[in-house]
NUKESE-660074 format. One line per 5 residues: number of its first residue (from 1); their letters; for each residue x, y, z of N, C-alpha, C. Coordinates in nm, 2 decimals. Layout:
N
NUM	a	X,Y,Z,X,Y,Z,X,Y,Z | ...
// end
This chain:
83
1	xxxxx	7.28,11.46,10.88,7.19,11.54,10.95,7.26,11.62,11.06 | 7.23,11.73,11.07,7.28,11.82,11.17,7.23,11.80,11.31 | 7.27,11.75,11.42,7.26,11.75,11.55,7.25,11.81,11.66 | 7.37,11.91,11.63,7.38,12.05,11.69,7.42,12.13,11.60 | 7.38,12.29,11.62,7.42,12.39,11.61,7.42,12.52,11.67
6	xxxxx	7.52,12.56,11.76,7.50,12.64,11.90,7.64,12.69,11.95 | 7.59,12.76,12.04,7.72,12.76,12.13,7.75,12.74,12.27 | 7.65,12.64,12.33,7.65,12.64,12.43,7.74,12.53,12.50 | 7.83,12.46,12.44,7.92,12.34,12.47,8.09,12.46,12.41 | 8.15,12.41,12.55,8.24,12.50,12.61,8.39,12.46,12.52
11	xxxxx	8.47,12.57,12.49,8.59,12.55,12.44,8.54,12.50,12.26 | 8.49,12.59,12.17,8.48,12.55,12.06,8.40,12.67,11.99 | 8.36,12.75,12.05,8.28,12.91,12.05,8.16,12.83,11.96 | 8.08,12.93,11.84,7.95,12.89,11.79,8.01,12.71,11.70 | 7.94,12.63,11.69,7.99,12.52,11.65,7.90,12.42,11.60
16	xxxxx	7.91,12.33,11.51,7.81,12.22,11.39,7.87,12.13,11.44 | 7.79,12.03,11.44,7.84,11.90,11.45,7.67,11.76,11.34 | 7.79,11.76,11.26,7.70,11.64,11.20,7.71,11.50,11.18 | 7.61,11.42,11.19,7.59,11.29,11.23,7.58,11.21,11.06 | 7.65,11.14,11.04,7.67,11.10,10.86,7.65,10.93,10.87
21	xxxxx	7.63,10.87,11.02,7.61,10.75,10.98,7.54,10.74,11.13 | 7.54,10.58,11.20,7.56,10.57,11.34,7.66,10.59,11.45 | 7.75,10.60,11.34,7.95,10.60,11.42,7.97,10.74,11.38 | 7.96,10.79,11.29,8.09,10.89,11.20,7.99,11.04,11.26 | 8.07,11.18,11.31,8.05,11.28,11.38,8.14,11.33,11.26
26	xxxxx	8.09,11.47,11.24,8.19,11.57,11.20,8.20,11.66,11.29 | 8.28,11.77,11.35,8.31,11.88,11.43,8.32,11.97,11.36 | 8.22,12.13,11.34,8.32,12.22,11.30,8.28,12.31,11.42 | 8.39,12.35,11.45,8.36,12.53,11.55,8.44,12.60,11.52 | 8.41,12.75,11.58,8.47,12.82,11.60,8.40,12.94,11.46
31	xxxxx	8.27,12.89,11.49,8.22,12.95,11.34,8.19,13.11,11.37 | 8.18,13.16,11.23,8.13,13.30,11.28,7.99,13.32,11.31 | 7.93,13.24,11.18,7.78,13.25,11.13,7.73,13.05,11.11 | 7.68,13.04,11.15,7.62,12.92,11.13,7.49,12.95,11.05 | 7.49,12.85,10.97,7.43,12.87,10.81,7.34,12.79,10.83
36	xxxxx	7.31,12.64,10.94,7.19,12.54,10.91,7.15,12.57,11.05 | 7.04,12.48,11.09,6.96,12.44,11.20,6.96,12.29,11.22 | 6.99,12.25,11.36,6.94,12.11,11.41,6.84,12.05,11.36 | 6.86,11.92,11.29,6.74,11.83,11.21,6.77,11.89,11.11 | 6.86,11.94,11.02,6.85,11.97,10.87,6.97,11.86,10.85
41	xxxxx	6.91,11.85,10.71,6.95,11.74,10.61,7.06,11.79,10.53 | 7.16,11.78,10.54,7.28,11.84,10.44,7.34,11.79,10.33 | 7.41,11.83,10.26,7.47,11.78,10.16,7.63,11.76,10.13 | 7.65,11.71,10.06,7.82,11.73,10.04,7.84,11.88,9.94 | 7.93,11.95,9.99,7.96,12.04,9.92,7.84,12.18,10.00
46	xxxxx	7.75,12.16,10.05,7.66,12.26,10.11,7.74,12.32,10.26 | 7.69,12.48,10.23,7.78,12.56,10.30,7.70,12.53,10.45 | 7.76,12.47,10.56,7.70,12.50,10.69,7.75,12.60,10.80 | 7.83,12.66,10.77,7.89,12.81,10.82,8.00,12.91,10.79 | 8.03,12.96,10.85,8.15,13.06,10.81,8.24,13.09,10.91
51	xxxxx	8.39,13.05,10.87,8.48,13.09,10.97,8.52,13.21,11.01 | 8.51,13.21,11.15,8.56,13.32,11.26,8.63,13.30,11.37 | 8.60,13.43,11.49,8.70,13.35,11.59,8.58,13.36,11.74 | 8.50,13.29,11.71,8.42,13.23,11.84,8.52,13.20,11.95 | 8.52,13.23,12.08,8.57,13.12,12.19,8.74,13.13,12.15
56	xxxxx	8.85,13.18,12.05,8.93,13.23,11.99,8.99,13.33,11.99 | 9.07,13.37,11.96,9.17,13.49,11.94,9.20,13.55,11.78 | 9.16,13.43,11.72,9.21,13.47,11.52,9.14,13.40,11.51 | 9.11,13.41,11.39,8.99,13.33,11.26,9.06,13.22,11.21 | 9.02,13.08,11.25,8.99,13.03,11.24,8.89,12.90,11.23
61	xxxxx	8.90,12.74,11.19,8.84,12.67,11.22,8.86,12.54,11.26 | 8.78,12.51,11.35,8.83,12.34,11.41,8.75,12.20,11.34 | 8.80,12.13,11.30,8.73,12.06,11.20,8.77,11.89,11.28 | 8.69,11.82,11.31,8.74,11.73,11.39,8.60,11.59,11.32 | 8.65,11.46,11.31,8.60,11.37,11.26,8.58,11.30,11.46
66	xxxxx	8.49,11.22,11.43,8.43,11.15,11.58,8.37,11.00,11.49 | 8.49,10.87,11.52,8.44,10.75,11.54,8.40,10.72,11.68 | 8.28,10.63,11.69,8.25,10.59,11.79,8.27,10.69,11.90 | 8.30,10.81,11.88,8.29,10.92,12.03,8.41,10.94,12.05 | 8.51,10.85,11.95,8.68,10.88,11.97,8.74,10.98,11.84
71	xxxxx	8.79,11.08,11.85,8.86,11.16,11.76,8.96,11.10,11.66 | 8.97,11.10,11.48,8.99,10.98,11.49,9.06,11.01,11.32 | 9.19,11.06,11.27,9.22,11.15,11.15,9.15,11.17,11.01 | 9.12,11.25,11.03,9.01,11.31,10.91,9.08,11.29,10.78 | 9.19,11.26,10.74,9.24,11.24,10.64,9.19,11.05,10.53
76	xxxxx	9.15,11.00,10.65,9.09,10.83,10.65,8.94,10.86,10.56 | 8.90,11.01,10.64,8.73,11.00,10.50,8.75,11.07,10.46 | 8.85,11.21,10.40,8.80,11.29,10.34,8.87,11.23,10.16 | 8.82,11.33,10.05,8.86,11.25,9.94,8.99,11.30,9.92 | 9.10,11.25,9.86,9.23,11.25,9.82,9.22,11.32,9.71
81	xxx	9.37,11.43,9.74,9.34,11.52,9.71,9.45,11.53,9.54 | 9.39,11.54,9.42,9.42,11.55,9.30,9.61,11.58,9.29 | 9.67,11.59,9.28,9.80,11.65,9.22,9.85,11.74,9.13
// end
């Protein structure tokens, strides 16, 4: 479920943040276009923005995993990657 989508939280320009359990946060900022709304239901594989350079200098994106409110390597949930 999407929690935020905004720009009003400082150092991350337009920015998603979704909630996947009671613990687990995803971070994206630095978006160009934000593609969902707060209280939407998302999916795996569903587009929730587009990278740009919000808050930035180059296009980019910040992609950050949140256990328990601690930042915490995204490599632990995402799926492993083929060969």
């Amino acid at each position: 479920r999407v929690i935020y989508a905004g720009e009003e939280l400082e150092g991350y320009g337009r920015m998603t943040i979704i909630k996947h359990d009671k613990n687990i946060l995803s971070v994206y900022g630095y978006q160009e276009e934000i593609l969902v709304k707060e209280g939407q239901s998302v999916i795996e594989g569903e587009s929730i923005g587009t990278m740009g350079m919000t808050g930035t200098d180059s296009v980019k994106l910040h992609f950050e995993i949140r256990r328990n409110g601690q930042s915490v390597n995204p490599l632990t949930y995402l799926p492993k990657r083929k060969a």
